[in-house]
FIDREN-358934 format. One record per atom (N, C-alpha, C, CB): residue number from 1; x, y, z; atom name. Coordinates in steps of 0.2 Angstrom, whole numbers, plus 5000, padded with zeros to 4 digits. Glycine has a CB too. Layout:
<gutors>
GUTOR  nr    u    v    w atom
GUTOR NUM    X    Y    Z   CA
...
</gutors>
This chain:
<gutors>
GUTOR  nr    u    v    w atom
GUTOR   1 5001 4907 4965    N
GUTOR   1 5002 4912 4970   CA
GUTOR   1 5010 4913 4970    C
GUTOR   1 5000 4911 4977   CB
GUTOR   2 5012 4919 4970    N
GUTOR   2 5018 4922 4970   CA
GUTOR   2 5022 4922 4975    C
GUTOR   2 5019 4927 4970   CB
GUTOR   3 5030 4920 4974    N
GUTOR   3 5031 4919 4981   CA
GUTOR   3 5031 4924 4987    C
GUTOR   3 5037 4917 4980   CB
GUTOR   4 5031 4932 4985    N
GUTOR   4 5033 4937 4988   CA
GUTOR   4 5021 4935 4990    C
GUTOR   4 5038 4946 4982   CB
GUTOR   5 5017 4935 4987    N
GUTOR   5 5013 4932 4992   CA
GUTOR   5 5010 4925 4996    C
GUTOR   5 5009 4933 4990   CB
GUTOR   6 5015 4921 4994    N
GUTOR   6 5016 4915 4997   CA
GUTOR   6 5017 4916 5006    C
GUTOR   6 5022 4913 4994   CB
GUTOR   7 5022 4922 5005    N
GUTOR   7 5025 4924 5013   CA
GUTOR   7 5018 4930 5015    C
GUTOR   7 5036 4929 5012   CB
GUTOR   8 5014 4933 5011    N
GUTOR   8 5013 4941 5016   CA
GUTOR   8 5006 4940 5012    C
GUTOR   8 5019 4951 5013   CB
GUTOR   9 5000 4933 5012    N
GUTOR   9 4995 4933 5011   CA
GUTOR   9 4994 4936 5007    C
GUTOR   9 4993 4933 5015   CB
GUTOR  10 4987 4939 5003    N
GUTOR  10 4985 4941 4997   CA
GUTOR  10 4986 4950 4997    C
GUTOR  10 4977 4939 4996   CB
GUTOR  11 4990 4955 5003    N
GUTOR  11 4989 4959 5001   CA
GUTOR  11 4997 4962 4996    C
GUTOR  11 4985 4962 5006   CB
GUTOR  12 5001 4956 4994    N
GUTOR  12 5006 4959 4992   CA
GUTOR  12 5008 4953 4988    C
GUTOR  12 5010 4963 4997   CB
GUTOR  13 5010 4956 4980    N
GUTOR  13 5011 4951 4976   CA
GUTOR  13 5015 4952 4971    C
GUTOR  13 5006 4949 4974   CB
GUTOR  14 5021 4950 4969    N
GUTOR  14 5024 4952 4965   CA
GUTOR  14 5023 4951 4956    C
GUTOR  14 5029 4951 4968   CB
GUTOR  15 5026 4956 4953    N
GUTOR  15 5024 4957 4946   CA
GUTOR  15 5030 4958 4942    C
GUTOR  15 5019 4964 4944   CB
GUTOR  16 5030 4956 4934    N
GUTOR  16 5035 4959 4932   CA
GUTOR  16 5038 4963 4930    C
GUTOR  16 5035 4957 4929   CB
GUTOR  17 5034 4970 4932    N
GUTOR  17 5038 4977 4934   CA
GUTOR  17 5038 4979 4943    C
GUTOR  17 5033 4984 4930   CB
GUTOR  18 5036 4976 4946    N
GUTOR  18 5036 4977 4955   CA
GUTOR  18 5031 4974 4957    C
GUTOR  18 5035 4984 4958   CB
GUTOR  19 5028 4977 4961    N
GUTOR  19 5023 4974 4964   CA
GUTOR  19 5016 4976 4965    C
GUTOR  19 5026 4974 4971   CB
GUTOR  20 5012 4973 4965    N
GUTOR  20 5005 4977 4966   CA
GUTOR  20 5001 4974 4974    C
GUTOR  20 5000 4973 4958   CB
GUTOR  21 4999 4977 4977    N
GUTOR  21 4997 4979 4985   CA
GUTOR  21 4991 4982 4988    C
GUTOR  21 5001 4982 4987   CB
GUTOR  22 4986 4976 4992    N
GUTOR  22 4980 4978 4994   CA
GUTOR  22 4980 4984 4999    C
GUTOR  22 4977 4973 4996   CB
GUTOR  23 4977 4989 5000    N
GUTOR  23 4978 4994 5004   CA
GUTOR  23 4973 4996 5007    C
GUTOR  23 4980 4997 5002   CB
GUTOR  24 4972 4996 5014    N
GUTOR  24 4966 4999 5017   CA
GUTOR  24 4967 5006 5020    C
GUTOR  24 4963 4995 5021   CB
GUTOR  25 4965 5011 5019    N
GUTOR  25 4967 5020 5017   CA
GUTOR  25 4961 5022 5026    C
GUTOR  25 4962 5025 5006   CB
GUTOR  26 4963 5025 5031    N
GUTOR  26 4962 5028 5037   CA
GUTOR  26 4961 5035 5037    C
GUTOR  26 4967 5027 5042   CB
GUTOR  27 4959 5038 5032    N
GUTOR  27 4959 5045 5031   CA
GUTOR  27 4959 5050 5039    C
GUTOR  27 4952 5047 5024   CB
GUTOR  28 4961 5057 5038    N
GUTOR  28 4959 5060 5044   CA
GUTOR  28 4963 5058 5051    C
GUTOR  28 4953 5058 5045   CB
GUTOR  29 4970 5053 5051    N
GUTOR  29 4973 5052 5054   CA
GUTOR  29 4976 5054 5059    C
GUTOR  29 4975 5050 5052   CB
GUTOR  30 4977 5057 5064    N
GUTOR  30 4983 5060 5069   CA
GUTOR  30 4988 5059 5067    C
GUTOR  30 4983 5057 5075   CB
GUTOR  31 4991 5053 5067    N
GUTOR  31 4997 5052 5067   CA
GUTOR  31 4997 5047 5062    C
GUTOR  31 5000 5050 5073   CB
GUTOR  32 5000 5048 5055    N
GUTOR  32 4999 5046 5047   CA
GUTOR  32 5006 5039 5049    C
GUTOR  32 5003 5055 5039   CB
GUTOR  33 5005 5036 5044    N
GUTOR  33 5010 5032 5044   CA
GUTOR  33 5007 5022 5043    C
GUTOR  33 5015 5035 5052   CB
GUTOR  34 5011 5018 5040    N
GUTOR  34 5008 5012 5040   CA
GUTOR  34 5007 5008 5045    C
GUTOR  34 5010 5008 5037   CB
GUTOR  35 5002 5005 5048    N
GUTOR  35 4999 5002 5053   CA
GUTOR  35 5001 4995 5053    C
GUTOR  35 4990 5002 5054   CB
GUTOR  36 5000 4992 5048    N
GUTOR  36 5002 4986 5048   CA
GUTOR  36 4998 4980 5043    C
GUTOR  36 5001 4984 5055   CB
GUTOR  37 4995 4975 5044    N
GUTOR  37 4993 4972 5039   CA
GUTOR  37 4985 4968 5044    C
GUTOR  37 4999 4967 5035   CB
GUTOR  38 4980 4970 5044    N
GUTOR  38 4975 4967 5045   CA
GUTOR  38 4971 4961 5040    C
GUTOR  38 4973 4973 5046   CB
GUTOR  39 4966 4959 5042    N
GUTOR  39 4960 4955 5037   CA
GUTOR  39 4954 4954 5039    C
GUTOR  39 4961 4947 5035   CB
GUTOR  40 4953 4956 5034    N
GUTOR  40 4944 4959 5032   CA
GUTOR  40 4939 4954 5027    C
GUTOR  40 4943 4966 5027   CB
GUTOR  41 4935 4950 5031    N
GUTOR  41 4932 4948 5024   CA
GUTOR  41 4938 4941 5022    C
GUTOR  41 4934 4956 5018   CB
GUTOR  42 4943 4937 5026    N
GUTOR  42 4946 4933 5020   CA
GUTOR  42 4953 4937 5016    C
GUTOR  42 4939 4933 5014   CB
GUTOR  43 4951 4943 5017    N
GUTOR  43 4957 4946 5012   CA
GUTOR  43 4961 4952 5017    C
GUTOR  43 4952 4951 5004   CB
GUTOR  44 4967 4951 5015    N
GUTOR  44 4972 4954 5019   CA
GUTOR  44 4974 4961 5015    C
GUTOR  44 4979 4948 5021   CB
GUTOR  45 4974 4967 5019    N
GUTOR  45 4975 4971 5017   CA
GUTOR  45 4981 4976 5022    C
GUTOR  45 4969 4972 5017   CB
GUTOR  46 4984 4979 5018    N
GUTOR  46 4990 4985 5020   CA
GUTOR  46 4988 4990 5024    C
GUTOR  46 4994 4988 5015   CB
GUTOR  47 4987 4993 5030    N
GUTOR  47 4983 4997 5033   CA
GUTOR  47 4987 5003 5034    C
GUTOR  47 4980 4995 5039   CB
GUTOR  48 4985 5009 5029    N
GUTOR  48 4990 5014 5029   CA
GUTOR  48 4986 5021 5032    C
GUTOR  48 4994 5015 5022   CB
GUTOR  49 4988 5025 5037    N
GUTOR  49 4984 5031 5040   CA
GUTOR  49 4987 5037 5036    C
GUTOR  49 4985 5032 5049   CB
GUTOR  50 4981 5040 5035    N
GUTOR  50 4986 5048 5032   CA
GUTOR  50 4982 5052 5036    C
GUTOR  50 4986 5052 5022   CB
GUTOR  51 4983 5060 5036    N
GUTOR  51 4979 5065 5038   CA
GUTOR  51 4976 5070 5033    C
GUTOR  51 4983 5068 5043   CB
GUTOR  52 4977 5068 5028    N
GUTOR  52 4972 5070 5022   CA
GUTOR  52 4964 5068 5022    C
GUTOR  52 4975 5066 5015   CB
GUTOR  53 4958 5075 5021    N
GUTOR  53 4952 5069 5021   CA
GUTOR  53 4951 5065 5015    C
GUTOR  53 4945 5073 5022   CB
GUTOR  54 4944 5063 5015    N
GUTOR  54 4945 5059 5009   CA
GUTOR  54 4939 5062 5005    C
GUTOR  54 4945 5050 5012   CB
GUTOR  55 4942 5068 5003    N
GUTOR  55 4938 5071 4997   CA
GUTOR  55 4943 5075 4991    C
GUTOR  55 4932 5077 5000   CB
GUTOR  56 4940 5076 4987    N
GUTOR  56 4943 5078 4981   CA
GUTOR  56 4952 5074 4979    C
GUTOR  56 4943 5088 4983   CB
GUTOR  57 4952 5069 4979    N
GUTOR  57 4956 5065 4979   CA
GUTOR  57 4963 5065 4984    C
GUTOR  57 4957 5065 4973   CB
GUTOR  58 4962 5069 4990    N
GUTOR  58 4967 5072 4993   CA
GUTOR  58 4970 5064 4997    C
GUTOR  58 4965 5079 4998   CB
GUTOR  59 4967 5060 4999    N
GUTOR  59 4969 5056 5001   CA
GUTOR  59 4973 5052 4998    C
GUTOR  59 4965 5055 5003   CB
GUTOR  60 4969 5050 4992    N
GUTOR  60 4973 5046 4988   CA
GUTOR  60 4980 5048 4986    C
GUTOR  60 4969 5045 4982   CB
GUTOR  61 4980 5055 4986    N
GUTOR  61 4988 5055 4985   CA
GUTOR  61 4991 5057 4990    C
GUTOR  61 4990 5059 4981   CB
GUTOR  62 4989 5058 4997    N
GUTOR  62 4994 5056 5002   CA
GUTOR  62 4994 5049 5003    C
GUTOR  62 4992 5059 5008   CB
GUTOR  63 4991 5044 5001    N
GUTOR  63 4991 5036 5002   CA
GUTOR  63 4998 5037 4997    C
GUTOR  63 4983 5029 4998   CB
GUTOR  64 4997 5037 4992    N
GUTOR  64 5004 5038 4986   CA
GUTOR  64 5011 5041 4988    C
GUTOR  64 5001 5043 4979   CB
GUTOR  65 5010 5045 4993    N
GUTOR  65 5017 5049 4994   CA
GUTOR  65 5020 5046 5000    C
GUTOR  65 5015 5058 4995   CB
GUTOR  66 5014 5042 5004    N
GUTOR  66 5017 5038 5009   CA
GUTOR  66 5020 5033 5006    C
GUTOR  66 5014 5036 5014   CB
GUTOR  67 5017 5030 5004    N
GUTOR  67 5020 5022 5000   CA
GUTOR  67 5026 5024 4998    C
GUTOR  67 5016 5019 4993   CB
GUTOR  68 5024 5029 4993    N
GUTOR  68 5033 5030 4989   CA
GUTOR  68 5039 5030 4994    C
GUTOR  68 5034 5038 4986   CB
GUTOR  69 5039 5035 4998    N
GUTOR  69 5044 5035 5004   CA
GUTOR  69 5044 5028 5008    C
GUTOR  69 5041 5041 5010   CB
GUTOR  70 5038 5026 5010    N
GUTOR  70 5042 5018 5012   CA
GUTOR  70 5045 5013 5007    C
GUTOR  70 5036 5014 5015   CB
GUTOR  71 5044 5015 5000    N
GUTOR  71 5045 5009 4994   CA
GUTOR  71 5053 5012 4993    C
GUTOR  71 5040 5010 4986   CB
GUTOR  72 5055 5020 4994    N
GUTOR  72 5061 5024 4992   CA
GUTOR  72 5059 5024 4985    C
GUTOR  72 5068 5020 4994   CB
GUTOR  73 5054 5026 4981    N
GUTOR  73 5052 5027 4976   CA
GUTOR  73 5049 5032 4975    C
GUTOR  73 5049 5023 4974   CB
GUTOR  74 5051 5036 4969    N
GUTOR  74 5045 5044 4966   CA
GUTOR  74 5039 5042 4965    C
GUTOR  74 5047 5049 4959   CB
GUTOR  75 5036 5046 4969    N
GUTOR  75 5025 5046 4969   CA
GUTOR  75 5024 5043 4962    C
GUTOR  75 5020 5057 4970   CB
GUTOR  76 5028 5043 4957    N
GUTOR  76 5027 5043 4950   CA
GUTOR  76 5025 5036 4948    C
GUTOR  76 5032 5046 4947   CB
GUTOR  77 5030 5030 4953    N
GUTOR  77 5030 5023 4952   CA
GUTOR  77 5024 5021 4953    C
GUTOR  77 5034 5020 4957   CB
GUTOR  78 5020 5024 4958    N
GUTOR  78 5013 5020 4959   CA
GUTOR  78 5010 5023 4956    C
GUTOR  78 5009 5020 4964   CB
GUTOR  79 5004 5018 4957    N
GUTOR  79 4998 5020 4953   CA
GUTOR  79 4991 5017 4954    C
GUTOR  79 5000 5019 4946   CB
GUTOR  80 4986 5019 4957    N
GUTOR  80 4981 5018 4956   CA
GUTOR  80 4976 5013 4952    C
GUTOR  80 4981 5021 4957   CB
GUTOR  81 4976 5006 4954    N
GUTOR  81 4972 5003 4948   CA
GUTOR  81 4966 5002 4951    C
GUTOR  81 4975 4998 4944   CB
GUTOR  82 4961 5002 4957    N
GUTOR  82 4956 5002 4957   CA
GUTOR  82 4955 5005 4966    C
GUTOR  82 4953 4994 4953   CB
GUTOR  83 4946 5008 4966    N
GUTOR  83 4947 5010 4974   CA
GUTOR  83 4948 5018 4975    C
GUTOR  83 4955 5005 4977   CB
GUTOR  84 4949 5021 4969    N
GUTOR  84 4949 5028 4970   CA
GUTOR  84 4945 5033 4975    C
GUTOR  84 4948 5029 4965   CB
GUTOR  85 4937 5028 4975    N
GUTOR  85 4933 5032 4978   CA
GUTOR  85 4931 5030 4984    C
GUTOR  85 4929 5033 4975   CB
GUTOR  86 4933 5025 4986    N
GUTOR  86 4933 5020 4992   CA
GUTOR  86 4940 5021 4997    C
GUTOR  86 4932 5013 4989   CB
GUTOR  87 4941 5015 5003    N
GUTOR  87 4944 5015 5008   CA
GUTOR  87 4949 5009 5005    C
GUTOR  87 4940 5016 5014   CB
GUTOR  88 4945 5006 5002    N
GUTOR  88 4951 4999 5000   CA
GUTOR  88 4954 5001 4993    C
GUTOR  88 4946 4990 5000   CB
GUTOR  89 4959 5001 4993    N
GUTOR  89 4964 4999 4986   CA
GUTOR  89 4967 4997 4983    C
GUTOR  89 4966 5001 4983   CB
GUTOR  90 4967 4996 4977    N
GUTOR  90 4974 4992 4974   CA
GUTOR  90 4979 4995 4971    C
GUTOR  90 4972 4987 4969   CB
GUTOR  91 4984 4994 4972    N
GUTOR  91 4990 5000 4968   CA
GUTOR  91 4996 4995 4965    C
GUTOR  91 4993 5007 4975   CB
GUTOR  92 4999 4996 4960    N
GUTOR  92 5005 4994 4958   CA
GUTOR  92 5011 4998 4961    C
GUTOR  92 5004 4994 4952   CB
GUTOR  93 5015 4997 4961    N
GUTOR  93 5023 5000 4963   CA
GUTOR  93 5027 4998 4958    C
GUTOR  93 5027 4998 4970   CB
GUTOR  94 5030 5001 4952    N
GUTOR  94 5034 5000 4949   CA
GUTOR  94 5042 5000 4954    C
GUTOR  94 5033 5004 4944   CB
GUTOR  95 5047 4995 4951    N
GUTOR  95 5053 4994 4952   CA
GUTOR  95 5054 4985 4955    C
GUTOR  95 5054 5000 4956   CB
GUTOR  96 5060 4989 4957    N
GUTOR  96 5063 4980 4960   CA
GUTOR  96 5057 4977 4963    C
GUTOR  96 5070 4981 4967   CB
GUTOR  97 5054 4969 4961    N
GUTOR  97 5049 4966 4964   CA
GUTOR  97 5053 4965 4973    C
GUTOR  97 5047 4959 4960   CB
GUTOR  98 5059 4962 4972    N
GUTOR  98 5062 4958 4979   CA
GUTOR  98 5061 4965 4984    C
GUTOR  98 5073 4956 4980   CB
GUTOR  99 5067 4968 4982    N
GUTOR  99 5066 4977 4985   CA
GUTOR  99 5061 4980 4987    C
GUTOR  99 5067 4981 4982   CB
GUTOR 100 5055 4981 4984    N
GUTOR 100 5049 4983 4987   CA
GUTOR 100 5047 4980 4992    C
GUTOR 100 5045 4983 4983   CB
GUTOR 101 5047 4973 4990    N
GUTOR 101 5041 4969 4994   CA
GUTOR 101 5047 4969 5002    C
GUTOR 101 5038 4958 4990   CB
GUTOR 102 5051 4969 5001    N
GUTOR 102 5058 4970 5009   CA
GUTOR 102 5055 4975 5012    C
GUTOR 102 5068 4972 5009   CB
GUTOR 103 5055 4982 5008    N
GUTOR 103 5051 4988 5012   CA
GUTOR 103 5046 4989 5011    C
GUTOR 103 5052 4992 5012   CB
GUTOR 104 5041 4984 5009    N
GUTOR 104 5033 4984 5011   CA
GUTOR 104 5033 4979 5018    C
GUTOR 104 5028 4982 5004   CB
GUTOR 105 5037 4974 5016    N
GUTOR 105 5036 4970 5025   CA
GUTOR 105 5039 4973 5030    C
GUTOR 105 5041 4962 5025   CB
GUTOR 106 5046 4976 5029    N
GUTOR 106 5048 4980 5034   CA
GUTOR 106 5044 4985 5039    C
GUTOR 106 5053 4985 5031   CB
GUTOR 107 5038 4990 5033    N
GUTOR 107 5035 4994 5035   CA
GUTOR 107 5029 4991 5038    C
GUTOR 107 5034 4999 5030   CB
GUTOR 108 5026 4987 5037    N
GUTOR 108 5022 4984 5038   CA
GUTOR 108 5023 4982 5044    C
GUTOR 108 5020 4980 5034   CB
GUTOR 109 5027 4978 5048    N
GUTOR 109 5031 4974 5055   CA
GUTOR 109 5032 4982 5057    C
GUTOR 109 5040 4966 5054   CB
GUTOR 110 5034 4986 5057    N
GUTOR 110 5037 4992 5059   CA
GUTOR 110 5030 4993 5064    C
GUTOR 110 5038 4997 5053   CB
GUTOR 111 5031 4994 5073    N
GUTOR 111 5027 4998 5077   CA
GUTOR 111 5023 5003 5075    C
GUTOR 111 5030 5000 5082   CB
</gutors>
């Protein structure tokens, strides 16, 4: 286990291009933005709300465009590696591992 999941359980782990990060997607949201980090199952997940439904992939790229802003990274960094058609996913973030994972914890503890 990685040290950046050492500290933030299995849903965030750093790689040798950034980080890769469990995510659980709230489509239809009122008010969009990260919740925090719940666990399901054993497995800890990043709970992010958007107000995109969840058809024709509209969700999935408001999950991507919020992350980015919280990572301070272009939508271009992430990327979808599994979960496309589902609520739970896995996504990578290219860039700084330290740096990311500060503003994935930040956003995460964030009310």
């Amino acid at each position: 286990m990685s040290a950046v999941a050492a500290q933030d359980g299995d849903w965030l782990t750093s790689r040798q291009d950034g980080v890769r990060l469990s995510v659980r997607v709230r489509p239809r949201a009122a008010k969009p933005g990260v919740q925090g980090v719940e666990v399901d199952g054993g497995r800890a997940y990043l709970v992010v709300k958007v107000a995109a439904p969840p058809e024709g992939g509209k969700a999935n790229e408001a999950t991507i465009k919020l992350l980015a802003k919280c990572c301070g990274v272009p939508a271009g960094a992430l990327s979808l590696v599994s979960g496309a058609a589902g609520r739970r996913k896995v996504l990578d973030v290219r860039g700084e591992a330290g740096i990311l994972a500060q503003r994935l914890r930040a956003a995460a503890a964030a009310p």
